[in-house]
Biotite code that builds the C-alpha atoms (Angstrom):
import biotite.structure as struc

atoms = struc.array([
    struc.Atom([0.000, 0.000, 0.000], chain_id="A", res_id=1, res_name="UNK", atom_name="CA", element="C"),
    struc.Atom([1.657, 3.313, -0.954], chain_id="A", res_id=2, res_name="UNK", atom_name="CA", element="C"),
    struc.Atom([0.639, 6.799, 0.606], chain_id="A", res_id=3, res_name="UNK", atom_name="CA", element="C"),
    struc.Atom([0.625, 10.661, -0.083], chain_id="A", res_id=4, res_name="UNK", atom_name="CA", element="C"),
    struc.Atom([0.356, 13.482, 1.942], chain_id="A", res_id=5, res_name="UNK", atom_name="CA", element="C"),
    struc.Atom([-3.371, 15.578, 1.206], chain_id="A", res_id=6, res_name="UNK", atom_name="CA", element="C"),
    struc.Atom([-3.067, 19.652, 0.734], chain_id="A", res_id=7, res_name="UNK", atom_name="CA", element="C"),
    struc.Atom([-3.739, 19.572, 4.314], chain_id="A", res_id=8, res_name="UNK", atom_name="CA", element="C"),
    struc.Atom([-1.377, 17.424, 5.446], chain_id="A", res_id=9, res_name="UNK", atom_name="CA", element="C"),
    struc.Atom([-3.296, 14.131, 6.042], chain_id="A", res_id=10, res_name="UNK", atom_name="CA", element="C"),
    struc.Atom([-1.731, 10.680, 4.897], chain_id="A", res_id=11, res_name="UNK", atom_name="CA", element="C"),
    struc.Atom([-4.171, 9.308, 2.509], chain_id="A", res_id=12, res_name="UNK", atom_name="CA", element="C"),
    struc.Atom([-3.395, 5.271, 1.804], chain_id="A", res_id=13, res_name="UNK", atom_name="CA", element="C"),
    struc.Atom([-3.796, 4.355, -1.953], chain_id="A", res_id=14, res_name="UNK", atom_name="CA", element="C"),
    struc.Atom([-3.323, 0.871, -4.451], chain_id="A", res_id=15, res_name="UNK", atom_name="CA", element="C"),
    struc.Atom([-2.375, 0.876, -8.251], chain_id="A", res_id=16, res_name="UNK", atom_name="CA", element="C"),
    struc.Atom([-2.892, -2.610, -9.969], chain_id="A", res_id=17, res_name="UNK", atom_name="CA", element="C"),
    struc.Atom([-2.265, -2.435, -13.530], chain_id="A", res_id=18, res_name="UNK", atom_name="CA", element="C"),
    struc.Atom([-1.379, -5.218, -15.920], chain_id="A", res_id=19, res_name="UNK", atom_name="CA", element="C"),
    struc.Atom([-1.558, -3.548, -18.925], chain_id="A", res_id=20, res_name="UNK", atom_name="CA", element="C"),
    struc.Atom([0.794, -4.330, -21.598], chain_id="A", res_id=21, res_name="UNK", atom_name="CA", element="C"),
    struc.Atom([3.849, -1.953, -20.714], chain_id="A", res_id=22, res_name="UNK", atom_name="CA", element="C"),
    struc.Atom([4.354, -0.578, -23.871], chain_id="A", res_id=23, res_name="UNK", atom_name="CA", element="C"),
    struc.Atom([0.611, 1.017, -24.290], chain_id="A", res_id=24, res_name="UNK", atom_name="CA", element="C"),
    struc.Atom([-0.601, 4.322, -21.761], chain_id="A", res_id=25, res_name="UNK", atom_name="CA", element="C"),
    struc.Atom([-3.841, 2.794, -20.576], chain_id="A", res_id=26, res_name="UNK", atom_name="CA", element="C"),
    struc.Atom([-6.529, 5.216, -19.266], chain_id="A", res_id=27, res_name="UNK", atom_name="CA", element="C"),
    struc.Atom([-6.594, 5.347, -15.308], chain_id="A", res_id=28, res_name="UNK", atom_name="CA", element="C"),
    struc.Atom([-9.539, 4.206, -13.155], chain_id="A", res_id=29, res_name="UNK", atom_name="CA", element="C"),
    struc.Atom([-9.946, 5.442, -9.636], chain_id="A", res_id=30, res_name="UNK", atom_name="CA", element="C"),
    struc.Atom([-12.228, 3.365, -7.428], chain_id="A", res_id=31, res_name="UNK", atom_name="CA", element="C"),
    struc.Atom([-13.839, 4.719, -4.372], chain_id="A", res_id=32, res_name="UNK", atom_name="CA", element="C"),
    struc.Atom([-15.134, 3.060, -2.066], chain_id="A", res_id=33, res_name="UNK", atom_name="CA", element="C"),
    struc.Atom([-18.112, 3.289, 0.209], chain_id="A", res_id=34, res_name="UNK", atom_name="CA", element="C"),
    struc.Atom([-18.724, 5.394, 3.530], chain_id="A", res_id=35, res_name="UNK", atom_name="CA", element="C"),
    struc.Atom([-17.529, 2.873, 6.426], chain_id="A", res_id=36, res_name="UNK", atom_name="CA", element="C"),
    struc.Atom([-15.589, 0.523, 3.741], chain_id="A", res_id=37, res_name="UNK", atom_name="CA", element="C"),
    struc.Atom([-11.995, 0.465, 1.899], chain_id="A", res_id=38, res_name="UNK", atom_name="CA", element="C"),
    struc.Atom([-10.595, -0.043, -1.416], chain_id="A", res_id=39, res_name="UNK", atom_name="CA", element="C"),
    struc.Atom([-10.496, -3.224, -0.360], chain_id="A", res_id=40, res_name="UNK", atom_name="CA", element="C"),
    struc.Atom([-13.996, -3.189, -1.547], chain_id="A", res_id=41, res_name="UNK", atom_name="CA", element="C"),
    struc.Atom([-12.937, -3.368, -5.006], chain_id="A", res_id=42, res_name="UNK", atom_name="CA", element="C"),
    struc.Atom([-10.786, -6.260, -4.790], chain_id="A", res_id=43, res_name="UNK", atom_name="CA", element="C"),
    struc.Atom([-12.959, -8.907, -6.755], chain_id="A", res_id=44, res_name="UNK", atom_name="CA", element="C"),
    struc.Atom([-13.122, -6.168, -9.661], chain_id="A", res_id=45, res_name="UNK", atom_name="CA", element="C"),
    struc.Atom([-9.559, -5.871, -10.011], chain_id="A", res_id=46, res_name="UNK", atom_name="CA", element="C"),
    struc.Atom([-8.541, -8.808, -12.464], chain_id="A", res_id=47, res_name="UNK", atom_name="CA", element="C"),
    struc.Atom([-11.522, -7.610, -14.741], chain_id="A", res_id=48, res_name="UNK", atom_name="CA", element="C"),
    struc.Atom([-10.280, -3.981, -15.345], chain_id="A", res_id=49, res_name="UNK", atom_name="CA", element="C"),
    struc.Atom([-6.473, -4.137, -14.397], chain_id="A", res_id=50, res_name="UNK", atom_name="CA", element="C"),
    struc.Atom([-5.564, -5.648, -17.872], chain_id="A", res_id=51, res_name="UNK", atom_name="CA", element="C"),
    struc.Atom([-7.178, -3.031, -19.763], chain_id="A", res_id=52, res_name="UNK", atom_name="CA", element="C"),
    struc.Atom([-6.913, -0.532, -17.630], chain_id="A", res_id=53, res_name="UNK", atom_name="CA", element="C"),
    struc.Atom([-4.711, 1.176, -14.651], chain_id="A", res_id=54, res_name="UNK", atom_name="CA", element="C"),
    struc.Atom([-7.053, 0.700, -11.692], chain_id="A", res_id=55, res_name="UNK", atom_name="CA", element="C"),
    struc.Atom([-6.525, 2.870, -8.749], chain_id="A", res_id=56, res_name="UNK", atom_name="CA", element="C"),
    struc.Atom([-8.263, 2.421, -5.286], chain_id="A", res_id=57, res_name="UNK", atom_name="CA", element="C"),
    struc.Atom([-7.659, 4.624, -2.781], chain_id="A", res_id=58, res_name="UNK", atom_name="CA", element="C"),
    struc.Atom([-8.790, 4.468, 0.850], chain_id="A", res_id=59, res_name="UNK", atom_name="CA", element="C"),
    struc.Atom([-10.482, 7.979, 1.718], chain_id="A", res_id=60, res_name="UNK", atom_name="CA", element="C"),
    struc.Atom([-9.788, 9.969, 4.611], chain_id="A", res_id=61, res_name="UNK", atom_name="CA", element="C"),
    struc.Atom([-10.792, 8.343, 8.078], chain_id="A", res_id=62, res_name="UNK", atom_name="CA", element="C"),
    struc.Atom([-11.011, 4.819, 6.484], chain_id="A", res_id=63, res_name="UNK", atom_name="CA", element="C"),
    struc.Atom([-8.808, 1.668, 5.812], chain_id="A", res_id=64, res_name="UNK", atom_name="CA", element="C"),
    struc.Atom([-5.615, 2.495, 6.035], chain_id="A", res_id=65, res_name="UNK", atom_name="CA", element="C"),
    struc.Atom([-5.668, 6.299, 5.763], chain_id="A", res_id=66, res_name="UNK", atom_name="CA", element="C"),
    struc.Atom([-5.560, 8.386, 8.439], chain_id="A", res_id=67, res_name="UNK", atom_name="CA", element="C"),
    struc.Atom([-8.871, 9.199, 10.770], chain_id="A", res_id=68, res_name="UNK", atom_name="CA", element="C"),
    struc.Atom([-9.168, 12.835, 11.601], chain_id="A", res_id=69, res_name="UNK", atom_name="CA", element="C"),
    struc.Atom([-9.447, 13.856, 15.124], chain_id="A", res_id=70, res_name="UNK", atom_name="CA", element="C"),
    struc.Atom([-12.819, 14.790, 16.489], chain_id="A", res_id=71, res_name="UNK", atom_name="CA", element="C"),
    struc.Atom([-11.360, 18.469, 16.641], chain_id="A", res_id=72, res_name="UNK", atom_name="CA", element="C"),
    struc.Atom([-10.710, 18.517, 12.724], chain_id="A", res_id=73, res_name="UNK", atom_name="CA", element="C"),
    struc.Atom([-13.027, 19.092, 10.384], chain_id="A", res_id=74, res_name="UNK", atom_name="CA", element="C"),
    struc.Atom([-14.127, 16.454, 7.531], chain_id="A", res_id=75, res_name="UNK", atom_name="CA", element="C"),
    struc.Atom([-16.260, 17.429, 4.539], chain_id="A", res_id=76, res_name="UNK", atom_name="CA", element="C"),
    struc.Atom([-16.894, 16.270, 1.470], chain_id="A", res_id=77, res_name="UNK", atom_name="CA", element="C"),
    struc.Atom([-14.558, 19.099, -0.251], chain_id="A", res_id=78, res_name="UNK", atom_name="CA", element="C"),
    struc.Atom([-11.677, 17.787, 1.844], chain_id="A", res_id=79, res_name="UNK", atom_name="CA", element="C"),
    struc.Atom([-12.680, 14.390, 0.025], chain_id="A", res_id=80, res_name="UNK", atom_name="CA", element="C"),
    struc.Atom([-13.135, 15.580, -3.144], chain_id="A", res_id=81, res_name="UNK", atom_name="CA", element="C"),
    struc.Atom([-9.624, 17.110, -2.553], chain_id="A", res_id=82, res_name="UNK", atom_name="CA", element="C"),
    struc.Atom([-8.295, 14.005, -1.938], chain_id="A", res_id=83, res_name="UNK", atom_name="CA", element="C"),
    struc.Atom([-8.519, 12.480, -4.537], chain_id="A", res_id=84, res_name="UNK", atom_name="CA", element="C"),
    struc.Atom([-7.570, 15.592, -7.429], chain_id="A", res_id=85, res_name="UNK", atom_name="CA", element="C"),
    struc.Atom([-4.827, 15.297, -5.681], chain_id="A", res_id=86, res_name="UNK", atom_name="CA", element="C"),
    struc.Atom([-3.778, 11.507, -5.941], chain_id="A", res_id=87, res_name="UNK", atom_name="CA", element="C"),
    struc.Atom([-4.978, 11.954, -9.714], chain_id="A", res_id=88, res_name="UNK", atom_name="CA", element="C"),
    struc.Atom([-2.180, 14.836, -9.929], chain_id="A", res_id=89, res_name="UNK", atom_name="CA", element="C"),
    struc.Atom([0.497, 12.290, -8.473], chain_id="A", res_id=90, res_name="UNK", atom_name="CA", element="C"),
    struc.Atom([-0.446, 9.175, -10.082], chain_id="A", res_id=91, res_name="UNK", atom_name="CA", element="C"),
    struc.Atom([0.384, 11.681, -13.374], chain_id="A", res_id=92, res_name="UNK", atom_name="CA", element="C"),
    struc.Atom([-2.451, 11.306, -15.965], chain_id="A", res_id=93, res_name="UNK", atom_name="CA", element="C"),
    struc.Atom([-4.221, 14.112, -15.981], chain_id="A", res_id=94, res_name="UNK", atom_name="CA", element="C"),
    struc.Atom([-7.384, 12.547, -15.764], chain_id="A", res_id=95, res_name="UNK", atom_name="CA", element="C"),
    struc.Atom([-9.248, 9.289, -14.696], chain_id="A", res_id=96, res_name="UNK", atom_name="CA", element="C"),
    struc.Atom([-12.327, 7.199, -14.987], chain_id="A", res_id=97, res_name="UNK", atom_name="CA", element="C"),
    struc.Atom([-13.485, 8.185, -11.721], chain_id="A", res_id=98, res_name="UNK", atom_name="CA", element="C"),
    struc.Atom([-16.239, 5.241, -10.104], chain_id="A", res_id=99, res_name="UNK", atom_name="CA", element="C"),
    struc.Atom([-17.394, 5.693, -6.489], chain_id="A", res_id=100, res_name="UNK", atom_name="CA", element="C"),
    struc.Atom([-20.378, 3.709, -4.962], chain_id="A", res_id=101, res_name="UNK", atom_name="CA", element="C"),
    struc.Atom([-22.253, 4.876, -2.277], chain_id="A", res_id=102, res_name="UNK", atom_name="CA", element="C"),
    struc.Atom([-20.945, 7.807, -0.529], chain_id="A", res_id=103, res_name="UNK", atom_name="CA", element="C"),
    struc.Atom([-17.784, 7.388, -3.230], chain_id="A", res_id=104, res_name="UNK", atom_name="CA", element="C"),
    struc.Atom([-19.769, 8.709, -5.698], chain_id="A", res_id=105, res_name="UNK", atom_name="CA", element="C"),
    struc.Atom([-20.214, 11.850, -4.178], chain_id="A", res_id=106, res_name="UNK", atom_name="CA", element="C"),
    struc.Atom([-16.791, 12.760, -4.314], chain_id="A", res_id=107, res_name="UNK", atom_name="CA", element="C"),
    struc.Atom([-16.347, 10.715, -7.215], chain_id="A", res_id=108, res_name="UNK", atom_name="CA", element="C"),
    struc.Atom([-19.138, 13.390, -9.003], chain_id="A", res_id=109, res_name="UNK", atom_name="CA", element="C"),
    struc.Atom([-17.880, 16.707, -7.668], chain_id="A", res_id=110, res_name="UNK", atom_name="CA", element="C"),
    struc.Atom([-14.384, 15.648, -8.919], chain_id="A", res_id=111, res_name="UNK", atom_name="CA", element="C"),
    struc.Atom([-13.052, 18.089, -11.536], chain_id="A", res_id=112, res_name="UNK", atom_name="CA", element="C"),
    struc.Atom([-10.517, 15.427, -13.158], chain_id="A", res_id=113, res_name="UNK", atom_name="CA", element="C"),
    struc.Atom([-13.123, 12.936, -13.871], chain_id="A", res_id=114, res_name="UNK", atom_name="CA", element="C"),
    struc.Atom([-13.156, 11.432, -17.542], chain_id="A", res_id=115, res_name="UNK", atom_name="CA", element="C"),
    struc.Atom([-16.573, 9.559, -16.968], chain_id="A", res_id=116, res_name="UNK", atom_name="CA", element="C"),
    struc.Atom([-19.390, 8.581, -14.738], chain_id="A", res_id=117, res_name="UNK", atom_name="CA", element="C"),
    struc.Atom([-20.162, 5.061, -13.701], chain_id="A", res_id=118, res_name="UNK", atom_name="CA", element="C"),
    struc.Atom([-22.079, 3.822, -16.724], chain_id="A", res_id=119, res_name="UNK", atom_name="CA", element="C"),
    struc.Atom([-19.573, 4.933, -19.448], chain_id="A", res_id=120, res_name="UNK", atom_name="CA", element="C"),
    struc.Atom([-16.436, 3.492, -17.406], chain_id="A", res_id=121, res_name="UNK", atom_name="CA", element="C"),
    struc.Atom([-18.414, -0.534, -16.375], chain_id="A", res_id=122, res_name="UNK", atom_name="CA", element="C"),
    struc.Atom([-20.989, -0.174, -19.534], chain_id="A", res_id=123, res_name="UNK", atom_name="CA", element="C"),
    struc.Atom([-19.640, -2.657, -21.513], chain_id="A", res_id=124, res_name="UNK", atom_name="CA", element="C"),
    struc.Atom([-17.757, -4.824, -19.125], chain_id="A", res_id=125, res_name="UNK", atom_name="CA", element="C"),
    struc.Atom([-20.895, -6.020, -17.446], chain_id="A", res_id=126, res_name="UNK", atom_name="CA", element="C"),
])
């Protein structure tokens, strides 16, 4: 499991599974997961997208294995939404399928890097 620090200094935990063919720049999918989960969430949908695409899934703030804010620090869902812009900035492409179920797909709709919405990114690999 790697890590980055947020704009605000939290450690936010993160996984990349990609088994692409290394000579082709697949597109990037970032997975997030449910309000009380992980990106552990996603495992079972990992072998299906990682050979076509670069699948990140990122634990958000105060779950799994990223840090839980205090109950003196304020969490909202622009400190989310945050979050992951800025794992999308360090992972380096610019963009990404962004899927989030549940309370994951509000952040995963108010993010500003997002290439498509649930439907376009699973549509045809159902």
């Amino acid at each position: 499991m790697k890590t980055f620090r947020s704009h605000d200094g939290f450690e936010i935990a993160y996984r990349v599974d990609d088994f692409t063919d290394p000579w082709t720049t697949p597109d990037t999918i970032l997975l997030l997961h449910a309000a009380m989960g992980s990106s552990r969430r996603w495992f079972r949908w990992v072998p299906r997208l990682a050979r076509r695409f670069r699948v990140v899934r990122m634990d958000l703030r105060g779950h799994g294995e990223s840090q839980k804010p205090g109950p003196e620090q304020p969490f909202s869902l622009d400190q989310l939404v945050g979050d992951a812009a800025r794992l999308i900035e360090i992972i380096g492409c610019g963009s990404a399928h962004v899927v989030g179920l549940s309370a994951g797909g509000y952040v995963a709709r108010h993010n500003e890097r997002q290439k498509a919405l649930v439907e376009q990114a699973f549509g045809k690999y159902k």
